[in-house]
MDTraj code that builds the backbone (N, CA, C; nanometers):
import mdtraj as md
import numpy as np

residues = "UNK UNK UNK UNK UNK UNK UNK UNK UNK UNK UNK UNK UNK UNK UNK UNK UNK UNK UNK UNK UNK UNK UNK UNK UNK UNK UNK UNK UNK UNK UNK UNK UNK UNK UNK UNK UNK UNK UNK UNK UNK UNK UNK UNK UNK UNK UNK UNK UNK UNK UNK UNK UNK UNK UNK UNK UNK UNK UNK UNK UNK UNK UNK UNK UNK UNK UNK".split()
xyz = np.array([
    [16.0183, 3.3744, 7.7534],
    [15.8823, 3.4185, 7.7378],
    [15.8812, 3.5703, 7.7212],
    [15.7681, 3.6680, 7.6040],
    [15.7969, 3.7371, 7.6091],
    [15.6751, 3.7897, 7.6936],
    [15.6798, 3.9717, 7.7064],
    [15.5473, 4.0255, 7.7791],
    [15.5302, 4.1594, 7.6592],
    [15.4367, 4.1446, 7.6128],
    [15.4019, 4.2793, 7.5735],
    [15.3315, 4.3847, 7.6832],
    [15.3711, 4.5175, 7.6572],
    [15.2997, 4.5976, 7.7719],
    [15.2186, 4.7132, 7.6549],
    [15.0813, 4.7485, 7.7206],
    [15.0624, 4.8966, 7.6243],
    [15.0333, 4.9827, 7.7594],
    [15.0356, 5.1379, 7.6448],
    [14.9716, 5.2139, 7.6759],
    [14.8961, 5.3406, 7.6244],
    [14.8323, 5.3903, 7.6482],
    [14.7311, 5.5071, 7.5314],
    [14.7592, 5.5982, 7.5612],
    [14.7776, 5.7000, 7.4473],
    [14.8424, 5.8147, 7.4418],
    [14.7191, 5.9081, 7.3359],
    [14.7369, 6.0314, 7.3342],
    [14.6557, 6.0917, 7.2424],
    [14.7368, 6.1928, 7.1738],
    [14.7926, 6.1729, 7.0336],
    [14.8552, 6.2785, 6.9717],
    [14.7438, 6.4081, 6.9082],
    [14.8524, 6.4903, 6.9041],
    [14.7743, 6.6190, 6.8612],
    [14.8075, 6.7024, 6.7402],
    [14.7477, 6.7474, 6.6274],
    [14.8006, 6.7610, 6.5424],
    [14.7403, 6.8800, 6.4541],
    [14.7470, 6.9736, 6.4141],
    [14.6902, 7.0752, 6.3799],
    [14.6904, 7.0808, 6.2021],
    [14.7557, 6.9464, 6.1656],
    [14.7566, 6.9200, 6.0357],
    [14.6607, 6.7993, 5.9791],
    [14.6621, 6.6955, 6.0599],
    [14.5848, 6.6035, 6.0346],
    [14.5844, 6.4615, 6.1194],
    [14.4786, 6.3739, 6.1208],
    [14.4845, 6.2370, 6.2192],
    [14.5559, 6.1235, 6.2267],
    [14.6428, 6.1454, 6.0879],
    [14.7729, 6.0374, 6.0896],
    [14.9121, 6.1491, 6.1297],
    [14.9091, 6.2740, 6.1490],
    [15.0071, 6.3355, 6.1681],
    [14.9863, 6.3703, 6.3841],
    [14.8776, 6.3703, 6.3877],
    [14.8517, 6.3258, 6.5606],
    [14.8837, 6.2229, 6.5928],
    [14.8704, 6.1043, 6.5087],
    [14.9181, 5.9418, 6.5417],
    [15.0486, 5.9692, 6.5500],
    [15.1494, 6.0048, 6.4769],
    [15.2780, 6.0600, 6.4591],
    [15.3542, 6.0841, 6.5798],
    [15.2965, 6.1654, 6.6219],
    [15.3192, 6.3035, 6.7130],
    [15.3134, 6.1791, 6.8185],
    [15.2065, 6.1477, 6.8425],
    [15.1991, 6.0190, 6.9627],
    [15.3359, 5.9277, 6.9659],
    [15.3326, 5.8693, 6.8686],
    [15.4491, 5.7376, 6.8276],
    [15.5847, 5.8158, 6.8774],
    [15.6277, 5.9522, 6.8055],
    [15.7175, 5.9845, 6.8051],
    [15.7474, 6.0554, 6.9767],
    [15.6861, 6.0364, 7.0198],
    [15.6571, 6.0862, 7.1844],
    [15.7055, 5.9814, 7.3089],
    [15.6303, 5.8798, 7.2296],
    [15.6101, 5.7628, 7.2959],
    [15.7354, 5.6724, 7.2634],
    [15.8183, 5.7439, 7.1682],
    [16.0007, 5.6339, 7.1309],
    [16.1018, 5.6823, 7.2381],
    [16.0769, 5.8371, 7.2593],
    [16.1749, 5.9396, 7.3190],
    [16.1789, 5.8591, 7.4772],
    [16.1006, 5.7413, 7.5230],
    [16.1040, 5.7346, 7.6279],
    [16.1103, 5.6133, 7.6318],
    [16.0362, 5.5295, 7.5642],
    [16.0347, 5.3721, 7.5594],
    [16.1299, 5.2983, 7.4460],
    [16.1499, 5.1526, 7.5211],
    [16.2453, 5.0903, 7.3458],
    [16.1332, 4.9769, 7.2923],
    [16.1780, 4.9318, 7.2318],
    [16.1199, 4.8048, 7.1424],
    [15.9803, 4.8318, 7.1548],
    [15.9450, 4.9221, 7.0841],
    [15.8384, 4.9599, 7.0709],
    [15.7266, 4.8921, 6.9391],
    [15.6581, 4.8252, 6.9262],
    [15.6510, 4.6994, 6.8221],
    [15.5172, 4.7356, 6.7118],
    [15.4395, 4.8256, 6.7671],
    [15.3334, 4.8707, 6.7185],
    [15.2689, 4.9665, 6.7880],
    [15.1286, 5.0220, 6.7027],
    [15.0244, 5.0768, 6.7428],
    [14.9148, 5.0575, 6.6860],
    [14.8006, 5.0333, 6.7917],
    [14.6479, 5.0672, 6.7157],
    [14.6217, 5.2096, 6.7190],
    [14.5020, 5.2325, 6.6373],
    [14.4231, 5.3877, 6.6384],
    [14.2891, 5.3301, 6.7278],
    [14.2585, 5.3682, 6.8490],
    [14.1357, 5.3781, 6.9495],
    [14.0665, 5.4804, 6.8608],
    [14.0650, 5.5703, 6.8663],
    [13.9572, 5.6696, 6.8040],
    [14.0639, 5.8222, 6.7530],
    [13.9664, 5.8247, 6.6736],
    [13.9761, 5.9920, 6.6309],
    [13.9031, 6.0767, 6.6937],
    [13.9588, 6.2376, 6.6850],
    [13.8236, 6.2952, 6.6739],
    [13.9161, 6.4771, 6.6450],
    [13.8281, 6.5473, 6.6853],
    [13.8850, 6.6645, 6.6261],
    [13.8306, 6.8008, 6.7222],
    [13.8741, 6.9182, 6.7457],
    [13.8379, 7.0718, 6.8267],
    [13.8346, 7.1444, 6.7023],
    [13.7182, 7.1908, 6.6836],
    [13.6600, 7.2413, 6.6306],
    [13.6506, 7.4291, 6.6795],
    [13.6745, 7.5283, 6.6040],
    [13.6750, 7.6724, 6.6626],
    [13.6828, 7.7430, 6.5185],
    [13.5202, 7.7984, 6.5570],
    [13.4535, 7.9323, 6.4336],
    [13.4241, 7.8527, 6.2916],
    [13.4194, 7.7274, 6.3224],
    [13.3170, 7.5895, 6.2375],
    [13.4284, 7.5818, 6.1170],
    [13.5791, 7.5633, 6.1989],
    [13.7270, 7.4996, 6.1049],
    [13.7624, 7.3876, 6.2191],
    [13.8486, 7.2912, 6.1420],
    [13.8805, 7.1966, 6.2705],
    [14.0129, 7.3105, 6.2996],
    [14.0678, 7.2760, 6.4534],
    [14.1735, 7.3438, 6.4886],
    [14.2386, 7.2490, 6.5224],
    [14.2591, 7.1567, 6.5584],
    [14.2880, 7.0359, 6.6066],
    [14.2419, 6.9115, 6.5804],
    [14.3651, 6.8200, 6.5462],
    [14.3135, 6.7016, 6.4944],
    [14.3888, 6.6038, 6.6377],
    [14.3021, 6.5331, 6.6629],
    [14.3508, 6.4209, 6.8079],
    [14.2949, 6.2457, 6.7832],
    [14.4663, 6.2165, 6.7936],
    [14.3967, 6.0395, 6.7504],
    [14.4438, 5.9943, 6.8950],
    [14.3855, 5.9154, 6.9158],
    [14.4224, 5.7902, 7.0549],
    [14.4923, 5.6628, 7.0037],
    [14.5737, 5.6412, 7.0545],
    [14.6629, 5.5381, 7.0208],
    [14.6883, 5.4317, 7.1461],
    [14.6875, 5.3294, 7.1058],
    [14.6789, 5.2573, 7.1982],
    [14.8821, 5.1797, 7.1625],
    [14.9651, 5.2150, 7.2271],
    [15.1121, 5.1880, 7.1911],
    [15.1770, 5.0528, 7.2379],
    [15.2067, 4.9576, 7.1845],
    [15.2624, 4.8217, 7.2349],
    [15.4242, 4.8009, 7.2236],
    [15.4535, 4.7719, 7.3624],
    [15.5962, 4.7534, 7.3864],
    [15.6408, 4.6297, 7.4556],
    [15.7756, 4.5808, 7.3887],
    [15.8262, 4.4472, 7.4510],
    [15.9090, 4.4860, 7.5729],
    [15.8596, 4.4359, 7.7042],
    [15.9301, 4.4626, 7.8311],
    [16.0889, 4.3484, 7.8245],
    [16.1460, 4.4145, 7.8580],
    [16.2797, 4.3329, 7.8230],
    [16.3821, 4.3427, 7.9702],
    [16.4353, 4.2299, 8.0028],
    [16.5034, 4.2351, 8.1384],
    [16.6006, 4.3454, 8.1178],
])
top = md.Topology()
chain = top.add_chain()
for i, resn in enumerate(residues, 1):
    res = top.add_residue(resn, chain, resSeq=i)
    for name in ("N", "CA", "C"):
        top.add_atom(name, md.element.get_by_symbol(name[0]), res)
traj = md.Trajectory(xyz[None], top)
């Protein structure tokens, strides 16, 4: 039987909201294995002197727990 486990992370990205998803994923390998997917929870963005400065996606990360 298997178990999937998640957990949500928020990448950050000063280039764009698939390059924050990135940043997340690639965060989230350095520590976990069989890592099988991700959803996008939300976007959104920090805003400073009316430019985005920051781009931030939420990721919701799914992993196979393995004995």
């Amino acid at each position: 039987m298997a178990v999937i486990k998640t957990i949500d992370l928020v990448g950050v990205s000063t280039e764009s909201w698939r390059d924050a998803a990135r940043q997340a994923l690639d965060e989230a390998t350095k520590t976990l294995r069989d890592v099988e997917g991700f959803t996008v929870l939300e976007t959104s963005a920090v805003v400073r002197d009316g430019d985005i400065a920051e781009y931030h996606t939420n990721v919701r990360i799914r992993f196979r727990i393995t004995r």
